[in-house]
N, C-alpha and C positions, 0 to 999 in steps of 0.2 A: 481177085478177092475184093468184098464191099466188105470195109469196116466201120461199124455202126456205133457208139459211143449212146450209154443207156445211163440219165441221169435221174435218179430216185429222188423221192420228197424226205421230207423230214424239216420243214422251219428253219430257227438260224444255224440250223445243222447242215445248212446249203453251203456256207462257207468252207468247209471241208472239201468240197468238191474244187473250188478255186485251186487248191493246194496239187491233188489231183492232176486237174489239166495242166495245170505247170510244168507237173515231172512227166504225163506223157509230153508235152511239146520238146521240153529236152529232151528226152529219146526219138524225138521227129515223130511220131505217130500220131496219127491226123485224121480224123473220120472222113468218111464219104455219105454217111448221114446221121444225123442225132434226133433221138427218142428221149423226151424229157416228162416229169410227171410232178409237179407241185412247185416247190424249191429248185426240185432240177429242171424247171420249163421257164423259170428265170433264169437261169445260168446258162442251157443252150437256147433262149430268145438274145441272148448277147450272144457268144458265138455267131449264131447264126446271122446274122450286123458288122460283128465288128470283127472275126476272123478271131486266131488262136496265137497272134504273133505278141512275144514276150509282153509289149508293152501296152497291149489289149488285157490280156490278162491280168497286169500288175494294175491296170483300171480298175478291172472288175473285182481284184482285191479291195481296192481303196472304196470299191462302194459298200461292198460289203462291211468293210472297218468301218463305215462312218451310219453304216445303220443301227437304229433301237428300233423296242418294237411299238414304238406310239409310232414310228414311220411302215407298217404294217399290220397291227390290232392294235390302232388307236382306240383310246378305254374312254367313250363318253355316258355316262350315264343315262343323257335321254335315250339316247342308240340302245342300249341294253334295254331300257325298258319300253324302250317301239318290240325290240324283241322279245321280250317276254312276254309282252299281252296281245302277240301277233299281227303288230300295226306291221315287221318287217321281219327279214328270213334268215337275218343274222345279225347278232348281238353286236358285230363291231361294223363301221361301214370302210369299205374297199376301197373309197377314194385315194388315201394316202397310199395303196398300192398302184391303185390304176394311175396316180402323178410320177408315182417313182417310177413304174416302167415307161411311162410314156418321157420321162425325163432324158433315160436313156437309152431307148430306140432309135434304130438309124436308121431301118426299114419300116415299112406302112405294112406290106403286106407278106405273110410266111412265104411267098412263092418266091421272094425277091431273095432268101436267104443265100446266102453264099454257097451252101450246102444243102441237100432237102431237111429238111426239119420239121418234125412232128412232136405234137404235145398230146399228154394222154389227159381225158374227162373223164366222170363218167357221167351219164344219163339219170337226173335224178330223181325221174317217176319208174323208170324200168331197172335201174342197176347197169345197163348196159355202157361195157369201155366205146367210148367216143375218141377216133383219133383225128384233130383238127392238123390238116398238113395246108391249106390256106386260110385268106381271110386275116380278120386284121389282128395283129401283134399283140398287143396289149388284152384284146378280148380273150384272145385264146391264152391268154398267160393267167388271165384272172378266172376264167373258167377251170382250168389245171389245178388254181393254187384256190379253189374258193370249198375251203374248211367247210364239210358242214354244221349247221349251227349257230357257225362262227363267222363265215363271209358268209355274204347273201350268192345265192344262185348267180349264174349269168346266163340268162337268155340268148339263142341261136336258132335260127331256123325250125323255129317252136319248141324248141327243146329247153328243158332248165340243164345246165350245167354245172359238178358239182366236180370238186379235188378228185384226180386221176387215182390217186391214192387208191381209192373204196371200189377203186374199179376191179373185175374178177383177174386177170394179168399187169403185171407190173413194169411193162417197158420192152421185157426183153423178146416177149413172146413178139411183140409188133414189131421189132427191128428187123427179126427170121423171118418174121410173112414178107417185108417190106424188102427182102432179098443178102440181108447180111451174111457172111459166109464169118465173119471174125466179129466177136460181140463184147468191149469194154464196157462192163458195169463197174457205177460208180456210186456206191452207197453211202449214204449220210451214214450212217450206221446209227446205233440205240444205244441212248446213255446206259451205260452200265455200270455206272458207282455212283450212284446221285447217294448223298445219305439220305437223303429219306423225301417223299413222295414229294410232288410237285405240288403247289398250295394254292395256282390260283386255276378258275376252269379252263383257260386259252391253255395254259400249262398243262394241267392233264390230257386236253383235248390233242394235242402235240404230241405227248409221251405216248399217248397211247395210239393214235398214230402210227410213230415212228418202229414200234412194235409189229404192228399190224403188215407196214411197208417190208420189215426185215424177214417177218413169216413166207407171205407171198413170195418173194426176193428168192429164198431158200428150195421153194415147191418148184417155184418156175423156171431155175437153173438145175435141180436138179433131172426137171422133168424134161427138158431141151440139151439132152449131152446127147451127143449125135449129130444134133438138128447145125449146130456150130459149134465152131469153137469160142468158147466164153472163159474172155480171162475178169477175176474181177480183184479192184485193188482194196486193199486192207483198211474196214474200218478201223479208225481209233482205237484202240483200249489198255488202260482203262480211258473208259468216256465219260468226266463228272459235270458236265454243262447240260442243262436243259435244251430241249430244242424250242423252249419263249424267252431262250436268253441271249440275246443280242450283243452281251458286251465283250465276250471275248473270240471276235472272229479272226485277229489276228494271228492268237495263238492256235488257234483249230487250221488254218490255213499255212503255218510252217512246219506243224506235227504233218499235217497230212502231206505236204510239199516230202518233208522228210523220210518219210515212212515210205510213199510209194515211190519216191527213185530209188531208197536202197533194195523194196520188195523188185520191182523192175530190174535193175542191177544183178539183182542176186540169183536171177532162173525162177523165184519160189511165185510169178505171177503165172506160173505153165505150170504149176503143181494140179495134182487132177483133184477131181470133184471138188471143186471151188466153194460149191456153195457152204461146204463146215463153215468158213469163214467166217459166215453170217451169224452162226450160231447164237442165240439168245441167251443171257444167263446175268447174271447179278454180282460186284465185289458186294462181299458184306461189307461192314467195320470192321478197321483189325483185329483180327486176335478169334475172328471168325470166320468158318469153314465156306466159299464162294458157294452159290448153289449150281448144281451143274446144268449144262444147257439143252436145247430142246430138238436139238440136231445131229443125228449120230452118235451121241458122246460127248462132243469135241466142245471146246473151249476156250477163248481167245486167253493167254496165259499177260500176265500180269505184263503191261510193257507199251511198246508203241504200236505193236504188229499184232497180229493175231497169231495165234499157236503154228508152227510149223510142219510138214509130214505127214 
């Protein structure tokens, strides 16, 4: 059996995922390769360096606890307006990303990872998903995670490269080709009780995102039952943090630490058709009826887990 670990985008909605790898490492459950796409192509470019053992992890917590997002979409003004009147391809510039990963990388090249590890692009003249499984670290992470709009492209082998995200499959389809027979998806999941829209454009540009990654997430699990087995663990909900909100990664990282050892624990991560999980939908304000979601029915119920059954 090849067990594959499929880590989804979503901004500072990465830290969720930390939480995640913790409760599978206590249950010992360990990939034999990782498929990663924005957010989740920083989380397994660690992994794939520095391995899954407790106090790797409780690293990769602490770096996440200690980011904001001027260390990600630093907001300079002339940078927005190089982008706005087409001197450049994205309103914030990538550096503070390409320092942060390069800060904490331990390998130069993907081939070196501990594990095979793949990160998902996509093609940004054709739409086409690009899966970079070598070549250098940092390049491929910022390829992965380059927003468009919002990070400039990154150039490859004449190619512009743009967030895996936008790409037509979401991770889990490239795990199955790549020979997965057992498929851990690990969803940032979609705020779903923000009170009210997000106010700035990195912040829309995120939310709606993160939307966009949970639809795809949904099609492509449902549409791959057979192909593997795919268990996937419970996003948050309710979820009232942005994904351009960098301050509270701590508490996104023990909700989600909490949530997936008791969902693990309790059988309910073997429950069938997974993907409801994902389901989309909205807390109102109190005292108002939730709107229902866009998958099945189903509805993650007010709590830390998603709906059960």
């Amino acid at each position: 059996m090849t067990t594959a670990f499929v880590l989804s985008g979503g901004g500072s909605l990465g830290a969720v995922q930390v939480g995640m790898l913790q409760a599978l490492a206590t249950h010992d459950v360990r990939p034999d390769l990782l498929v990663g796409t924005s957010a989740g192509a920083v989380n397994v470019a660690w992994i794939a360096g520095h391995g899954m053992s407790p106090d790797s992890l409780a690293e990769l917590a602490d770096v996440w606890t200690g980011l904001r997002r001027r260390d990600v979409f630093p907001v300079d003004p002339r940078q927005v307006l190089r982008g706005l009147v087409g001197r450049s391809a994205g309103v914030a510039s990538d550096a503070a990303l390409r320092r942060l990963v390069r800060a904490h990388a331990t390998i130069d090249d993907l081939t070196q990872a501990r594990v095979p590890t793949h990160l998902v692009a996509a093609d940004l003249l054709s739409g086409r998903q690009v899966l970079i499984s070598s070549g250098d670290v940092v390049d491929g992470v910022l390829a992965s995670a380059a927003i468009p709009g919002i990070l400039p492209p990154v150039a490859s082998a004449g190619r512009h490269l743009v967030d895996g995200s936008v790409a037509l499959h979401a991770g889990v389809s490239q795990a199955v080709d790549l020979g997965a027979t057992l498929v851990y998806v690990l969803p940032t999941g979609a705020p779903c009780a923000l009170p009210e829209p997000p106010q700035s454009a990195v912040g829309v540009a995120l939310h709606s995102l993160t939307l966009l990654i949970a639809q795809r997430l949904i099609n492509e699990i449902a549409g791959l039952q057979g192909a593997a087995e795919i268990k996937v663990l419970p996003p948050l909900c309710p979820l009232a943090v942005s994904a351009s909100d960098f301050r509270h990664a701590a508490e996104l990282i023990a909700r989600a630490r909490q949530t997936s050892l008791e969902w693990i624990s309790s059988g309910d991560i073997d429950l069938p058709a997974p993907e409801r999980f994902l389901s989309l939908h909205h807390h109102r304000p109190e005292g108002m009826q939730d709107e229902p979601s866009s998958a099945q029915g189903r509805r993650p119920r007010r709590g830390t887990a998603p709906a059960r059954g």
